[in-house]
C-alpha positions as CSV (number, residue, x, y, z in Angstrom):
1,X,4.3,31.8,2.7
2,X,8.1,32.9,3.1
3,X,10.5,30.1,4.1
4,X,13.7,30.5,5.1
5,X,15.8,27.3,5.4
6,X,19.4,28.1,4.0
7,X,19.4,31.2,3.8
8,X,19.1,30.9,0.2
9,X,15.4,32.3,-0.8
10,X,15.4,31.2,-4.0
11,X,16.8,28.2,-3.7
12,X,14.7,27.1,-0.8
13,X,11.5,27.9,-2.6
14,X,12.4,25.7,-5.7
15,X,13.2,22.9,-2.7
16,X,9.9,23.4,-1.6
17,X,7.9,23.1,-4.9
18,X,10.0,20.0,-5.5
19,X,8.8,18.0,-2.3
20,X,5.2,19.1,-3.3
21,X,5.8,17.4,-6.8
22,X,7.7,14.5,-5.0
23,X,4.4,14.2,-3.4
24,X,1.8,14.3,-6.0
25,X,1.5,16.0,-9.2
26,X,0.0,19.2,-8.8
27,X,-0.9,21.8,-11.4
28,X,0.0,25.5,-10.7
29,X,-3.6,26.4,-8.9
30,X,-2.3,23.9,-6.8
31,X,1.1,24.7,-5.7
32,X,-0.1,28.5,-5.2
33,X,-2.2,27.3,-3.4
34,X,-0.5,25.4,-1.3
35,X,2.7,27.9,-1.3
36,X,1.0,31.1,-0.8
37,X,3.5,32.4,-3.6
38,X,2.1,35.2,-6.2
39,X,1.3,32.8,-9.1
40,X,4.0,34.7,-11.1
41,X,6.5,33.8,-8.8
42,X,5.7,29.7,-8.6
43,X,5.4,29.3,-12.2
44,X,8.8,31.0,-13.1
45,X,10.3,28.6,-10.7
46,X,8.2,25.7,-11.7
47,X,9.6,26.0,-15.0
48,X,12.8,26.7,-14.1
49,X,12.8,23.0,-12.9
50,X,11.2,21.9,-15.9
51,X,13.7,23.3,-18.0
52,X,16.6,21.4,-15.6
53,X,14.7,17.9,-15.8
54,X,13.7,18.3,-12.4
55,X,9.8,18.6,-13.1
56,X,8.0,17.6,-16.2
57,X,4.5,18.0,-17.2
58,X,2.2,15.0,-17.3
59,X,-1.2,14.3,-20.0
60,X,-3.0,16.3,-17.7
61,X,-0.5,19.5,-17.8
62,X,0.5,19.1,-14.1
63,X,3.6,19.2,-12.5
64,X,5.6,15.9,-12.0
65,X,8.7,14.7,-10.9
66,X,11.4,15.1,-13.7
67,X,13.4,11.9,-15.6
68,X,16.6,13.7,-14.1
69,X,15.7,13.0,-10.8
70,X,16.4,9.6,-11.6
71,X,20.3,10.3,-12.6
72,X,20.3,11.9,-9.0
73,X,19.0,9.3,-7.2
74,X,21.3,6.5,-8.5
75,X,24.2,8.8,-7.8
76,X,23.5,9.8,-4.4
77,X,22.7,5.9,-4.0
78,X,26.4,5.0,-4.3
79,X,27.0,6.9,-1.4
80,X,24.3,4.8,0.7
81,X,25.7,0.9,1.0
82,X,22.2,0.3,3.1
83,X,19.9,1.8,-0.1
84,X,21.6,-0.9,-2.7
85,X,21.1,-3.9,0.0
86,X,17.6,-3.0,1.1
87,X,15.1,-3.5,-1.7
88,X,15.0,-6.9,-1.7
89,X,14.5,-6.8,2.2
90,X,11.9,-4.3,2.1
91,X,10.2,-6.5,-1.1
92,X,10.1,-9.1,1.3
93,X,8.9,-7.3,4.5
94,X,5.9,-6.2,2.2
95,X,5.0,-9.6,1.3
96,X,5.3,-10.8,4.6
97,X,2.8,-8.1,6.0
98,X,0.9,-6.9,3.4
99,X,1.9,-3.0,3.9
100,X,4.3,-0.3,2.4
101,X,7.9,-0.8,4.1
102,X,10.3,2.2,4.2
103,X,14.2,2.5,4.7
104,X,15.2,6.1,6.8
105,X,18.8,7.4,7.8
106,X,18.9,10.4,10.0
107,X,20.0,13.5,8.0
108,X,20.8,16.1,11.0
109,X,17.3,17.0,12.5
110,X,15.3,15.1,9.4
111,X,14.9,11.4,8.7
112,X,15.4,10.7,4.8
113,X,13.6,8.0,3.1
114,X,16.0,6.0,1.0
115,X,14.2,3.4,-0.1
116,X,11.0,2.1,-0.2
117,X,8.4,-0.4,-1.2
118,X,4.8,0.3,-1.6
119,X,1.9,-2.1,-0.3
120,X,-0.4,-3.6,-2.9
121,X,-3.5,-2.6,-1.5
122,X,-5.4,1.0,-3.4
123,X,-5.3,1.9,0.0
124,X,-1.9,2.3,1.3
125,X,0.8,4.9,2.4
126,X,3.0,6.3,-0.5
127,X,6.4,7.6,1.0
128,X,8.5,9.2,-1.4
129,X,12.7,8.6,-2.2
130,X,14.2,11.9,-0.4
131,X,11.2,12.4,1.8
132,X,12.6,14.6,4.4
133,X,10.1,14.2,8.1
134,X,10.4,14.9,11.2
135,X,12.6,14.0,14.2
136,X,9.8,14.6,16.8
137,X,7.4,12.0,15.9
138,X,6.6,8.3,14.3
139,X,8.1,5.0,15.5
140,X,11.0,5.8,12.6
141,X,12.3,9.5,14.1
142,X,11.4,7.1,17.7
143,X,14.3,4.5,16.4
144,X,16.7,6.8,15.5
145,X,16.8,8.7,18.1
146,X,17.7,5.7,20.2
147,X,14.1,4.9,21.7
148,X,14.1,0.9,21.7
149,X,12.6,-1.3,24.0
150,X,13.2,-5.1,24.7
151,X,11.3,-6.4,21.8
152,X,13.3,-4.3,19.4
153,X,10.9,-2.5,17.6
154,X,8.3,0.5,18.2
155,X,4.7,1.2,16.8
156,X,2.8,4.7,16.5
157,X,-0.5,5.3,15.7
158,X,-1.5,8.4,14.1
159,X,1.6,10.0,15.5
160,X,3.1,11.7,12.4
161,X,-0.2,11.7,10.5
162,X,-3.8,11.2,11.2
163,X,-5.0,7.7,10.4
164,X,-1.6,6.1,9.5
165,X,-0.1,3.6,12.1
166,X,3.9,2.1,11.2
167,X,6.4,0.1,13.2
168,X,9.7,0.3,13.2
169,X,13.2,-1.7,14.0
170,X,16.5,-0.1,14.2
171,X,19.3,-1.0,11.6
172,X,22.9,-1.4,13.5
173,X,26.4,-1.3,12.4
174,X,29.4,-3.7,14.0
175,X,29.6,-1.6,17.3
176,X,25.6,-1.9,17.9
177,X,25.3,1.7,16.8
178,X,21.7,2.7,15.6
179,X,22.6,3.7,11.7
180,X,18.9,3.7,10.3
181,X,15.5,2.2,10.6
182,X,13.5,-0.3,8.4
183,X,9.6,0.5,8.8
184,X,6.3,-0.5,7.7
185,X,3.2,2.0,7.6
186,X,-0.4,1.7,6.8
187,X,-3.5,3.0,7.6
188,X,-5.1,2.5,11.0
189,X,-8.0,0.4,9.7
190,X,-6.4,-2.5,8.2
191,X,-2.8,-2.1,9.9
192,X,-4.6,-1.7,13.3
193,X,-5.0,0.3,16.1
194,X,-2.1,-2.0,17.9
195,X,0.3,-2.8,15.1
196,X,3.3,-3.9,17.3
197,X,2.8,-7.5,18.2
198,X,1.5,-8.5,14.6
199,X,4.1,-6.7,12.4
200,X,7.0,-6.2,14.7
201,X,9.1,-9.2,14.6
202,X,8.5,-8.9,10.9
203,X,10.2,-5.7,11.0
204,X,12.8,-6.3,13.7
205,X,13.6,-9.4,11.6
206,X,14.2,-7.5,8.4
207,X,16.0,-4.6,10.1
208,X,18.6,-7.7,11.5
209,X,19.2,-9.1,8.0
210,X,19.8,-5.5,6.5
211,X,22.4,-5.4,9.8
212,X,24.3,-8.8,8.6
213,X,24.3,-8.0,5.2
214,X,26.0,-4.7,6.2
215,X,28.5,-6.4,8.3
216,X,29.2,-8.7,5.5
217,X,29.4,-6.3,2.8
């Protein structure tokens, strides 16, 4: 399958087998597989990231996110005042309600994840540092594009993925300008099928603090 993002083939390919790795480790089979790239193709650029610390292989010969990745993620981290201040909040807001809590900034037609805490429970929702999703859908993209009712928060149900449910409260800077969204996610059988009055003011709460803080920094 041929993507075209930046007009840069090659460069949005090895993109591409990078959020696949972000994902899961996957061994080559795999990311043809999931690509549609000639097998030729995907492993020269598979180990083209390898050989830039951007993918390494773990004890089962897969692909895995690379020790560099780390480097980039402090640095890009300075730049994000909101990333340094919320993991403690979203430790907190995982304790509180038992499920994975996310931080997203809107990134032109994306929402980012730039930090996140995951859940406890085997069962849970795994949300990846520089997850790029969608705009159209989840109670997240819903926050940032400005969609907040009186309570201050918003809950979907299987609205960016089958069987996952989240809520979401937006973060705000001194003018009450929505700047990002704290969120927690889970799947639909434990999390339920009506999440908002049991984990909202959790996460309306937690989105507030990450506000003062900001305001205070």
């Amino acid at each position: 399958m041929d993507i075209s993002v930046s007009g840069v083939g090659v460069l949005d390919k090895s993109v591409r087998l990078l959020e696949l790795i972000l994902e899961r480790p996957r061994n080559l089979a795999e990311l043809v597989e999931e690509t549609g790239w000639a097998r030729a193709t995907t492993y020269r650029l598979a180990c083209a990231l390898e050989v830039h610390g951007l993918a390494r292989r773990d004890g089962d010969g897969r692909f895995a996110p690379g020790y560099r990745l780390l480097s980039f993620g402090r640095a890009a981290a300075v730049g994000v005042p909101l990333a340094d201040l919320a993991d403690p909040v979203l430790v907190a807001l995982r304790d509180a309600t038992g499920e994975s809590s996310q931080l997203y900034l809107r990134q032109g037609e994306v929402r980012v994840c730039v930090a996140a805490v995951e859940s406890a429970h085997g069962l849970r929702t795994i949300v990846p540092l520089g997850a790029q999703l969608t705009m159209e859908r989840g109670s997240a993209a819903r926050v940032l594009r400005g969609e907040v009712d009186s309570e201050g928060w918003v809950a979907s149900v299987g609205e960016r993925e089958p069987g996952v449910a989240s809520v979401s409260a937006p973060v705000r800077d001194d003018t009450g300008a929505v700047i990002a969204a704290v969120s927690v996610s889970g799947p639909i059988g434990r999390i339920g099928a009506e999440p908002g009055p049991a984990h909202g003011p959790a996460v309306r709460d937690a989105a507030d603090e990450l506000s003062r803080q900001l305001a205070h920094r």
